[in-house]
N, CA, C and O of each residue as an XYZ file, in Angstrom:
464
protein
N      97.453    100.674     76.600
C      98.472    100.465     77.610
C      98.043    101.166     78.899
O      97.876    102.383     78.808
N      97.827    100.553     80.152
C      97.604    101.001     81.261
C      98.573    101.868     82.136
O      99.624    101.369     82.539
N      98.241    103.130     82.428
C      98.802    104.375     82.513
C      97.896    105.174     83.686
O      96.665    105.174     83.707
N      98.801    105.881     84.697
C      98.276    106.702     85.189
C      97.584    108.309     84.509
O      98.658    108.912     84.509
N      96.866    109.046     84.120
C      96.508    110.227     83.795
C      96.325    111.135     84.481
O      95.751    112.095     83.967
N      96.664    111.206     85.685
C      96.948    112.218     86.503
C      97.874    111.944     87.677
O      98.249    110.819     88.007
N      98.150    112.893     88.175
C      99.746    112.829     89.502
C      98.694    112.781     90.739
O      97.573    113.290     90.713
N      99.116    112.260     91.540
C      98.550    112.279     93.070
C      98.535    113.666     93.940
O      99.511    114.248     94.413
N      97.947    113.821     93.973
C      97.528    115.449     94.724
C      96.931    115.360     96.329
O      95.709    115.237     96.415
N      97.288    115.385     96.910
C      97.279    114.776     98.392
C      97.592    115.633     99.733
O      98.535    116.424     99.752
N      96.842    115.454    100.727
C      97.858    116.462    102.062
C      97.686    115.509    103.228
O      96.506    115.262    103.478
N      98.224    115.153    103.690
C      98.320    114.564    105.220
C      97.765    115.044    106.221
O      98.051    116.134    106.716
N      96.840    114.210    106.653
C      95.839    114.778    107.944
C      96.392    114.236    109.371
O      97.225    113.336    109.483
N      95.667    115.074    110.646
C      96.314    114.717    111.298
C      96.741    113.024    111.779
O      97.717    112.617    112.408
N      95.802    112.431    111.307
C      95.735    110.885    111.973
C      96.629    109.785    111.118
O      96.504    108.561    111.084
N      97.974    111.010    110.153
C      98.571    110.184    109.478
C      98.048    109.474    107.949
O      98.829    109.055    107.095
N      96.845    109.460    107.865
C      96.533    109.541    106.849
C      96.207    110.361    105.681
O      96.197    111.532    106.061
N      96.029    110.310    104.858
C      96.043    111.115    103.182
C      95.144    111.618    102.806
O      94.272    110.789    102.546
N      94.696    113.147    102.518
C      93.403    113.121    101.818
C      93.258    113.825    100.213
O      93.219    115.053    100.127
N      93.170    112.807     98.737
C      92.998    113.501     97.827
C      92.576    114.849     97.485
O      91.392    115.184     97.543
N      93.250    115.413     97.230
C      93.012    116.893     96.668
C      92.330    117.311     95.103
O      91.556    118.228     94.828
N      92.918    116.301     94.252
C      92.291    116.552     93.014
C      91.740    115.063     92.575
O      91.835    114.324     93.554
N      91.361    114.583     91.782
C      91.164    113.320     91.553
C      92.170    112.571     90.890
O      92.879    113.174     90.084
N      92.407    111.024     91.146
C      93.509    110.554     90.238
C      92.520    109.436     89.259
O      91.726    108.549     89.573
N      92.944    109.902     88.111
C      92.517    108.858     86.807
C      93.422    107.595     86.395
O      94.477    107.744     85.778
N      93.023    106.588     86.708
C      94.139    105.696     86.438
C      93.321    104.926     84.965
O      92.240    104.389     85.207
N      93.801    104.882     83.576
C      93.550    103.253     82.895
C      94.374    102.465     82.381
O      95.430    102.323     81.765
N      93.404    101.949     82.912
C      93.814     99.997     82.765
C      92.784     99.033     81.580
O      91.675     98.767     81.117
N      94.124     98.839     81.596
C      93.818     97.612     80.274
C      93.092     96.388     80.836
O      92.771     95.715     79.856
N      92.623     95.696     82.128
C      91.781     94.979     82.733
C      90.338     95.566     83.109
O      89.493     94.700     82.883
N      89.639     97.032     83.727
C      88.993     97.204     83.732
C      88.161     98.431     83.055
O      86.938     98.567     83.036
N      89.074     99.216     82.549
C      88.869    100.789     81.724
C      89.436    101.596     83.079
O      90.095    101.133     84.010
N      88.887    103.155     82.836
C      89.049    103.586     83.577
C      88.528    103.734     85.216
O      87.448    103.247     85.549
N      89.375    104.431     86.167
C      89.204    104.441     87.626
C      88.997    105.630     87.526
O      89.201    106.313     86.522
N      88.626    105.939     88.426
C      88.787    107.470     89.018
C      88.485    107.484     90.797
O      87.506    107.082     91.427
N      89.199    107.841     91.057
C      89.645    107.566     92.588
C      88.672    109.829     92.883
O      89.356    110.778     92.500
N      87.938    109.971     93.213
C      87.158    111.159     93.657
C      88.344    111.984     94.750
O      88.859    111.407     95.708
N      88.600    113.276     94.409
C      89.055    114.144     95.364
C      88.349    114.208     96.942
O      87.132    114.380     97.012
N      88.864    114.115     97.735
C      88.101    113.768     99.058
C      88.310    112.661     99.559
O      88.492    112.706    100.776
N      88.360    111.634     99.080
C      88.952    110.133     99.146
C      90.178    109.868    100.505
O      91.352    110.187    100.316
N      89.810    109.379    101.579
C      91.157    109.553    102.131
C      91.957    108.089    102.087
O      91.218    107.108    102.006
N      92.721    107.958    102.111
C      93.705    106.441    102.234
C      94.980    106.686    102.923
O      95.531    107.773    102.751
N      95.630    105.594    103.858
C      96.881    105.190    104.109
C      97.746    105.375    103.325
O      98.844    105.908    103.485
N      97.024    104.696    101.946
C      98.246    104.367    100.570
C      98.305    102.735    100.766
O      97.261    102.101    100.615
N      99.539    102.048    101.106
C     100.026    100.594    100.966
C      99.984    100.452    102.633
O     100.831    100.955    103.371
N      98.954     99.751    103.036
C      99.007     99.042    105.086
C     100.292     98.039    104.670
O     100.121     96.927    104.171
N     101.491     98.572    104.936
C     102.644     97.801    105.127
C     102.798     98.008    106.648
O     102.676     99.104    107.195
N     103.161     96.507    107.466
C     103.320     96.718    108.505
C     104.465     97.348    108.942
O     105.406     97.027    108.217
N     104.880     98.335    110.083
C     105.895     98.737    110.444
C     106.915     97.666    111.324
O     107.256     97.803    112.499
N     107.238     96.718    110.521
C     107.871     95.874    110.963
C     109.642     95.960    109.991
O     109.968     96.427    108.899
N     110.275     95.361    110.921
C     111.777     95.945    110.148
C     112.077     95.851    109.284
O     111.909     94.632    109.254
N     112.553     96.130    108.082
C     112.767     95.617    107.176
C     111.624     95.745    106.031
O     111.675     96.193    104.886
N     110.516     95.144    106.833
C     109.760     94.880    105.727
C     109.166     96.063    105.139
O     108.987     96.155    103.925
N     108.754     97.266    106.235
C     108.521     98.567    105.768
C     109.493     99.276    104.777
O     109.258     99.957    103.779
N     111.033     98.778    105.559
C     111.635     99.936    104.718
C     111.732     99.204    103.133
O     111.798     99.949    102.155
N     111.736     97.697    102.958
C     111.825     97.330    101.664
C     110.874     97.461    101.020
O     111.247     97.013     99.936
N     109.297     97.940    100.834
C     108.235     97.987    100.346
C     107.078     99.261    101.058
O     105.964     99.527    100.606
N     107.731     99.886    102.245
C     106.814    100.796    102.491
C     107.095    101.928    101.328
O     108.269    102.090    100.998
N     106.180    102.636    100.759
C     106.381    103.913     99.913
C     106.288    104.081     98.981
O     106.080    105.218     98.557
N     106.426    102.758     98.002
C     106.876    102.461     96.806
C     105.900    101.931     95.666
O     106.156    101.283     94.651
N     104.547    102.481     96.229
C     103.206    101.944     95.223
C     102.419    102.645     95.829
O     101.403    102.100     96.261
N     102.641    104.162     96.074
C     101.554    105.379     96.558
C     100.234    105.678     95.725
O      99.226    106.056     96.321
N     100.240    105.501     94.294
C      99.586    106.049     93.080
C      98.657    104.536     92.596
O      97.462    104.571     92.304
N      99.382    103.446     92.594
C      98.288    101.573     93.280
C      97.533    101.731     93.648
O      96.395    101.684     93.183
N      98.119    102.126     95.213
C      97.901    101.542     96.405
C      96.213    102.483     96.621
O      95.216    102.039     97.191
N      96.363    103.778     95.993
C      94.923    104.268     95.869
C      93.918    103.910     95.041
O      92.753    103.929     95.437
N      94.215    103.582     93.934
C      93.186    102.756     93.276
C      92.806    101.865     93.799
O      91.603    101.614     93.880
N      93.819    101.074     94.347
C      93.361     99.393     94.822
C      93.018     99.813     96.147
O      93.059     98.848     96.910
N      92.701    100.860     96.704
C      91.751    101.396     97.979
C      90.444    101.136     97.124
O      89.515    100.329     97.165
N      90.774    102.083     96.422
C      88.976    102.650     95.966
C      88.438    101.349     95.298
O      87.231    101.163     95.448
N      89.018    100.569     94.701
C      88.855     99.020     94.143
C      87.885     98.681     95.473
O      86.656     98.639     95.519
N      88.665     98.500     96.318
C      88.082     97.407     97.653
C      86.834     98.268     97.650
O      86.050     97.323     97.562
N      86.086     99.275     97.678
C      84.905     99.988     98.094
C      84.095     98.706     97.649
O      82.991     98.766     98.190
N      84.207     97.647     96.926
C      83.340     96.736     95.814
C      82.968     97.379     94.628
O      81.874     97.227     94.083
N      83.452     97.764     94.412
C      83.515     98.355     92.866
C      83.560     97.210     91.760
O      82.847     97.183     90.757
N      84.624     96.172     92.155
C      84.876     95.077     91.249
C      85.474     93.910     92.376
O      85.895     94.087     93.520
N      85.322     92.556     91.510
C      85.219     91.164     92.606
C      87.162     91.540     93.556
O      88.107     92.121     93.020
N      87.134     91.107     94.614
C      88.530     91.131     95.060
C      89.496     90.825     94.226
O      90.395     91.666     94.223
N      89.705     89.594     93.247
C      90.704     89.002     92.346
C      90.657     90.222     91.348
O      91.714     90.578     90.826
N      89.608     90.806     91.090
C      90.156     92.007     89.911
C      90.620     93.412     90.939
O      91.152     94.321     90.302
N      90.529     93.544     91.796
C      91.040     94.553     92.111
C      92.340     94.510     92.645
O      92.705     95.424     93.384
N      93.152     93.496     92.349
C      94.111     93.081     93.434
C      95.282     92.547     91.851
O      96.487     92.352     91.691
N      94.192     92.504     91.088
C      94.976     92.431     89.444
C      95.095     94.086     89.080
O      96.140     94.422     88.524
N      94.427     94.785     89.266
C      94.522     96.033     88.988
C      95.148     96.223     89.481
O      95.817     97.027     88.832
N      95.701     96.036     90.610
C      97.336     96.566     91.987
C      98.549     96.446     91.281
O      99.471     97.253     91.155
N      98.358     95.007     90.726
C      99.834     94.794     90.140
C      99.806     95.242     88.611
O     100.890     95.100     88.045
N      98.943     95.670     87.967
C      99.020     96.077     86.774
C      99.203     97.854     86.899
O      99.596     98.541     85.956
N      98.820     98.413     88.289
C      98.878     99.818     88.155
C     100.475     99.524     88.576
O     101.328    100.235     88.045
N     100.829     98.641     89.380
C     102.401     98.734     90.033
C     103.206     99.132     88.481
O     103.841    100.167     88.279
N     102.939     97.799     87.297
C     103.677     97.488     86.599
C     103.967     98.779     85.775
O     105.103     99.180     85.520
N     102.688     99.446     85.348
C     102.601    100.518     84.483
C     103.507    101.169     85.302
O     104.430    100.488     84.854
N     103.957    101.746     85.949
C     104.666    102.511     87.251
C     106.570    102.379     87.185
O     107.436    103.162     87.577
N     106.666    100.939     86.464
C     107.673    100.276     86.160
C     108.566    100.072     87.341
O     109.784    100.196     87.471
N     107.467     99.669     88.291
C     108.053     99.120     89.721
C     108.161     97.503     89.703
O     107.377     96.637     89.317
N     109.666     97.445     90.370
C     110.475     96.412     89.813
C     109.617     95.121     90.417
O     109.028     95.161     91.497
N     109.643     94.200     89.709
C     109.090     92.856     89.473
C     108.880     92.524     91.378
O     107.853     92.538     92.058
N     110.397     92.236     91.790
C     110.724     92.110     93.313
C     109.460     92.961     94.278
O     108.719     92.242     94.948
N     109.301     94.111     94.310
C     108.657     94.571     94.922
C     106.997     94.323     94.478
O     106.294     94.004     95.438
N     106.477     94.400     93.507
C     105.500     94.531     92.882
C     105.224     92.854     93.352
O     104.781     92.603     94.473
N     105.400     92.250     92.798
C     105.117     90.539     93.773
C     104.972     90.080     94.899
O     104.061     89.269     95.065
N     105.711     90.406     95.873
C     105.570     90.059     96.714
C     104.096     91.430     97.301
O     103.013     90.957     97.647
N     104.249     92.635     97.316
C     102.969     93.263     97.448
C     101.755     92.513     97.041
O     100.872     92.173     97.828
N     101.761     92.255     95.667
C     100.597     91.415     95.301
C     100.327     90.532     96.213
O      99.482     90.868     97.042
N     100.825     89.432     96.313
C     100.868     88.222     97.321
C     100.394     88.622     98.479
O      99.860     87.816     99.241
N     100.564     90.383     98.884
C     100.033     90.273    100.471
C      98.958     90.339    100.314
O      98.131     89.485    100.631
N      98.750     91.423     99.764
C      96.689     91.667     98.850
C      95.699     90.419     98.790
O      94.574     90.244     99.258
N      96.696     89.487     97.905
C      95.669     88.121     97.898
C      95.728     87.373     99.051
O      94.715     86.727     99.320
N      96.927     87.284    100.003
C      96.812     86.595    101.639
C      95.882     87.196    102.311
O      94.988     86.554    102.862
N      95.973     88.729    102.367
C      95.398     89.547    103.251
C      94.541     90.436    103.098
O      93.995     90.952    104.073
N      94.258     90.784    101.837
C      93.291     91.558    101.733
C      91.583     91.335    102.185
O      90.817     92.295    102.097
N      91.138     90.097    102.626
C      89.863     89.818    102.568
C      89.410     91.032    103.710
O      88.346     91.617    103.910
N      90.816     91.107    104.376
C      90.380     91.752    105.604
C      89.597     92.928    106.157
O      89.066     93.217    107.229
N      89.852     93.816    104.241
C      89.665     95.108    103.979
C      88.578     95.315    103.075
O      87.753     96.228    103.067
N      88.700     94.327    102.312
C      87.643     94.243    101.184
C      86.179     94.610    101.346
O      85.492     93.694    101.796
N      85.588     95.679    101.097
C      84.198     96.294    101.069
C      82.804     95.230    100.078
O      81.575     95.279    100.130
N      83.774     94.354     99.251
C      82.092     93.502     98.469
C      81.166     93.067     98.802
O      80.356     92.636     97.982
């Protein structure tokens, strides 16, 4: 069963973004384990700050949204790392509503970010 194994350990730098403090272990039942390296910095989820849409989905897939960073490095093809998003969401037991439509942006929009 795909499960996080460690808590997010993190401090905010000045430019608004995040920088891992300890490492996070995520596994998954699609690829084995992740390990996202302490030092690592990320946003988390690029939700646009647009009305609504931030406050309904900004925040709410912090512990994902880093794997499926470190995913995009090319680690694995875009379609599996973007399956790993919604399978780390699910393990998370983040509700169907939110977790979907996130997915959906990943596969619209992610090419944009994607490192393969």
């Amino acid at each position: 069963m795909s499960a996080f194994l460690t808590d997010l350990d993190v401090r905010e730098l000045a430019d608004g973004r995040w920088q891992l403090l300890a490492p996070l272990l995520y596994e998954s039942d699609l690829i084995g384990r992740v390990e996202v390296p302490a030092g690592v910095v990320t946003d988390f989820a690029s939700i646009p700050r647009i009305p609504f849409v931030f406050w309904w989905y900004g925040d709410r897939a912090r512990k994902p949204a880093v794997v499926h960073d470190r995913l995009y490095d090319g680690l694995v093809p875009r379609a599996t790392a973007d399956a790993v998003f919604a399978e780390a969401m699910a393990s998370l037991r983040i509700a169907p509503w939110i977790r979907g439509p996130m997915w959906a942006a990943v596969r619209a929009l992610g090419w944009t970010a994607y490192q393969g």
